[in-house]
C-alpha positions, 0 to 999 in steps of 0.5 A: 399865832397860826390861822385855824379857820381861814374862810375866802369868798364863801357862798351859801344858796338855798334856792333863790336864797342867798345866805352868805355871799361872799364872805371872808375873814381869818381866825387865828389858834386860841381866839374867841369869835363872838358872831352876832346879828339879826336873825337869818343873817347867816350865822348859823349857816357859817357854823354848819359849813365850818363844822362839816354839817353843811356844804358851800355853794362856792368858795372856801371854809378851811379848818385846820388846813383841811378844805371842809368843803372837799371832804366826801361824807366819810370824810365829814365824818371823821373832820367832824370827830376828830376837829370840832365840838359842838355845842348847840342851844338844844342840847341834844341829848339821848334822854334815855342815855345817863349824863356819862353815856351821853359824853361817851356818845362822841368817843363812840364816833371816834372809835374809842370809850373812855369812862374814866376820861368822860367822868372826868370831863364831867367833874371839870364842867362841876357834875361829878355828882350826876354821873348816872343822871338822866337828861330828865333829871338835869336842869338845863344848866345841868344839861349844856353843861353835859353837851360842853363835856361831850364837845370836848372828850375828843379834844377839838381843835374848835368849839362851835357854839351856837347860842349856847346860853340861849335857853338857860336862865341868868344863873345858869348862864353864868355858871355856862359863861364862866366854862367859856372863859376857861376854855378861852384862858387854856388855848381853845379857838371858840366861834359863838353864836349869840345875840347877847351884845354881853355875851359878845363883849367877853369875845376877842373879837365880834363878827357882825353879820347882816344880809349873809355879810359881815362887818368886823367889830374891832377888839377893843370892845372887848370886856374882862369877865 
């Protein structure tokens, strides 16, 4: 398989705070990361670098053979539209906007609409039935499920999921858990955030982070669903 993410010596300071220091590690197309650790660890920080939505202090975060960290504003923009999903424990939907508006939403940042391809991405996530639903009127469930359908309308070469579970309950957890594996059995490359050593198991593999560094768990511990 080719590498997708390649992340050398990778350095993040804010201020007198150093939240990665040094960091380095590879991962290759169609895998599953789980990134675990205590929190402050860094976890979060990595996701944002990789994702276009933070800058390194020093070092390399390359996605997709694009060094994110030389990208101009514009340039973000367009690495973050066209190369990564998001999907984030807050779901961070416009509440006035229905479920499909709200998918819509990243095909505007691509410069396209499609509604027949956003309730279609709604129907595979199991909400063809709440098309025209306000977030108010979603479980939470129902909502990340709508965030995984916007993540991926645009067809990103990664998923960024940072505790992407960690607001819903067992039920719903499951029922988010079960659209991970799907994605995972169709080719998609996932780094997760998670502090769930159950979650973490389903992974490839896991990537411990403590102080801003990181051990390696092997791949055996990896768990059937």
């Amino acid at each position: 398989m080719a590498t997708l993410v390649q992340v050398e010596n990778l350095r993040k300071e804010f201020g007198n705070v150093c939240a990665l220091a040094g960091v380095s590690f590879r991962v290759e197309a169609g895998e599953w990361i789980a990134i675990m650790g205590p929190s402050g660890s860094g976890k979060t920080t990595l996701i944002n670098i990789l994702g276009g939505l933070d800058m390194p202090t020093s070092g390399q975060a390359i996605v997709d053979a694009i060094d994110v960290g030389r990208l101009d504003e514009s340039g973000l923009t367009r690495f973050r539209a066209q190369k990564i999903g998001f999907i984030f424990q807050q779901f961070h939907l416009v509440p006035y906007l229905t479920a499909l508006e709200n998918v819509m939403l990243a095909q505007y940042f691509h410069s396209t609409t499609d509604e027949k391809e956003a309730r279609e991405a709604l129907e595979r996530v199991g909400l063809g039935d709440r098309v025209e639903h306000l977030p108010g009127k979603l479980s939470g469930g129902e909502q990340q499920r709508v965030a995984v359908a916007r993540a991926l309308i645009n067809h990103p070469k990664l998923i960024l999921a940072d505790e992407p579970t960690g607001n819903l309950d067992e039920a719903n957890e499951e029922t988010v858990i079960q659209l991970f594996h799907e994605l995972h059995r169709e080719g998609h490359t996932i780094l997760m955030v998670t502090h769930a050593p159950s979650i973490g198991r389903l992974a490839d593999r896991r990537i411990a982070f403590a102080h801003g560094r990181l051990a390696e768990v092997p791949a055996s511990s990896k768990t059937s669903p």
